[in-house]
C-alpha positions as CSV (number, residue, x, y, z in Angstrom):
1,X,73.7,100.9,104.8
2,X,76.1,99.4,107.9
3,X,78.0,97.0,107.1
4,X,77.0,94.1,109.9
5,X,78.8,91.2,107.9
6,X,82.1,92.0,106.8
7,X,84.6,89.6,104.8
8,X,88.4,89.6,104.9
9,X,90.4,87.6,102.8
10,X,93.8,87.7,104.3
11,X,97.7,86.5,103.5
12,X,99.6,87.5,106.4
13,X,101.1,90.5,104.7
14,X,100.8,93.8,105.9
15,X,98.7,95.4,103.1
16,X,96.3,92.3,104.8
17,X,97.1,93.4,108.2
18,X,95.7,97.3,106.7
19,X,92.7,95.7,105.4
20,X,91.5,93.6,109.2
21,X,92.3,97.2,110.4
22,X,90.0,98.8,108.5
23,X,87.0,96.0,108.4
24,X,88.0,96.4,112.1
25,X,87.0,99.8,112.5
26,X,84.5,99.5,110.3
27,X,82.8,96.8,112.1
28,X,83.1,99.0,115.2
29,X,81.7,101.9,114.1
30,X,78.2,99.5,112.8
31,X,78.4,96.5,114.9
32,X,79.8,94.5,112.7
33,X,81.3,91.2,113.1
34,X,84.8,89.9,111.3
35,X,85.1,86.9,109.1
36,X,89.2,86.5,108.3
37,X,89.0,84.1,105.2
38,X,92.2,82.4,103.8
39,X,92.3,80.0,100.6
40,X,94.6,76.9,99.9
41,X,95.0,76.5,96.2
42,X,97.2,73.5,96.1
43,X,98.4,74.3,92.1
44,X,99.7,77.4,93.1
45,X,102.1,75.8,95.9
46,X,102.6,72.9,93.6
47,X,103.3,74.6,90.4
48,X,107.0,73.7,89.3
49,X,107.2,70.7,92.1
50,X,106.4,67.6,92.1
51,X,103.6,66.6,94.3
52,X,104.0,66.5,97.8
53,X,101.1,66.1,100.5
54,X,104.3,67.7,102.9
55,X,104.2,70.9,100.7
56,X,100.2,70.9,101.2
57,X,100.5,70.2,104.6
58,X,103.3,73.3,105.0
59,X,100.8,75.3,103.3
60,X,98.0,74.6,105.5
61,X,99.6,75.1,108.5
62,X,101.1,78.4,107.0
63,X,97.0,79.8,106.2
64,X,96.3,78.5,110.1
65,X,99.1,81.0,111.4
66,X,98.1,83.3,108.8
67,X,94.5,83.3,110.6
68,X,95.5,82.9,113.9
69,X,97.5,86.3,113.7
70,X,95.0,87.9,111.8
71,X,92.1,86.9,114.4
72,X,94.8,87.9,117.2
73,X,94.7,92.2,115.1
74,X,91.0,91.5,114.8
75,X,90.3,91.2,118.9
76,X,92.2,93.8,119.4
77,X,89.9,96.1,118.1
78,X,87.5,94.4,120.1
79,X,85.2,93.6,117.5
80,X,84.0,89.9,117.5
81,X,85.3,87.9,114.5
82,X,85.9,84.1,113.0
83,X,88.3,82.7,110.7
84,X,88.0,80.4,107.7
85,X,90.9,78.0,106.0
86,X,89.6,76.4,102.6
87,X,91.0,74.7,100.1
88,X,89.8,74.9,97.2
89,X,92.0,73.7,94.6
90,X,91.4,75.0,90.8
91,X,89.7,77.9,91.6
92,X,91.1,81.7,91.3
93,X,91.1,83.9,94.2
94,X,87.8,85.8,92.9
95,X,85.9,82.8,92.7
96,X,87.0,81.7,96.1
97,X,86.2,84.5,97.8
98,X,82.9,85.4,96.1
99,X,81.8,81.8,97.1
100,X,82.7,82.5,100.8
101,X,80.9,86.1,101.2
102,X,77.5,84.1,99.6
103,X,78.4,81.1,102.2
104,X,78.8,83.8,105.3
105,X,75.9,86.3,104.1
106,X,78.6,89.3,103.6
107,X,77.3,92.7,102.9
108,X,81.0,93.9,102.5
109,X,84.6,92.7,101.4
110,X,87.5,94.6,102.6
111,X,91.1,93.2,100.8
112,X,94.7,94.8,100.9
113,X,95.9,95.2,97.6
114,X,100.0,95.4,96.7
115,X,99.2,97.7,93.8
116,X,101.3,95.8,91.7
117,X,101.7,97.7,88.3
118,X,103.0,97.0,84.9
119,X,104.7,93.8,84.4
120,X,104.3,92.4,87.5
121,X,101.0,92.8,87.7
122,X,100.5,91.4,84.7
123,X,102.3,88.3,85.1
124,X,101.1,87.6,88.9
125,X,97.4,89.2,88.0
126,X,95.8,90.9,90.3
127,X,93.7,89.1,93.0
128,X,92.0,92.6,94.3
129,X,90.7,93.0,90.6
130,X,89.4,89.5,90.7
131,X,87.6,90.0,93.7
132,X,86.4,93.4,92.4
133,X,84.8,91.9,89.4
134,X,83.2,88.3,90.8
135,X,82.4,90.2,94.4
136,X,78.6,89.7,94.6
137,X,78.8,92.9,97.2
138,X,80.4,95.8,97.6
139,X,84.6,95.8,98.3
140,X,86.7,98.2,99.7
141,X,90.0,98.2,98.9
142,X,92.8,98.7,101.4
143,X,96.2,100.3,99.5
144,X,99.1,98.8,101.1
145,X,101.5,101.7,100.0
């Protein structure tokens, strides 16, 4: 089956700059167009602060670079692609994400994943497995290292 509608979710990092890559070539090989998708959960830039609509405001002009760069690695492949900023707050990454590849008719996901093991992982969870488990397509997962 070729993937026509593929779904990033993206942070800026470069195990996210892996992942465009491959949805890139990806989209290439099938025709495939891009959508670069980046989430604003206010509680996770809040958490420990006090409220602030400047933090918010930081945040959401940190996920516009974050998809500005992203769209900029994207066209470079020459494959045609959009971007996405949501905030959601309250929601995990999973449920965000699943909720935007219904919304944009995805047949795939493609996420970097930091491969965070052992305590880390447990503390900070892991947002590829969240993904993984809510996704209501198929994912491909992108190893950073």
């Amino acid at each position: 089956m070729p993937y026509r509608r593929i779904l990033v979710p993206v942070d800026g990092s470069e195990t996210s700059n892996k992942a465009i890559a491959a949805a890139a070539r990806l989209a290439q090989e099938t025709g495939g167009v891009l959508r670069l998708f980046h989430t604003i959960d206010e509680l996770a830039y809040l958490s420990g602060f006090e409220y602030s609509a400047d933090v918010v405001g930081m945040a959401r002009t940190a996920g516009e670079k974050v998809l500005e760069d992203g769209l900029a690695l994207a066209k470079l492949s020459g494959v045609q692609a959009d971007s996405r900023l949501l905030e959601l707050p309250g929601l995990r990454l999973g449920e965000t994400v699943a909720r935007e590849a219904a919304d944009f008719g995805a047949d795939l996901i493609v996420v970097g994943t930091h491969g965070r093991r052992g305590f880390s992982r447990a503390l900070l969870g892991s947002g590829a497995e969240q993904i993984i488990r809510l996704a209501p397509v198929p994912v491909l997962v992108i190893r950073g290292e």
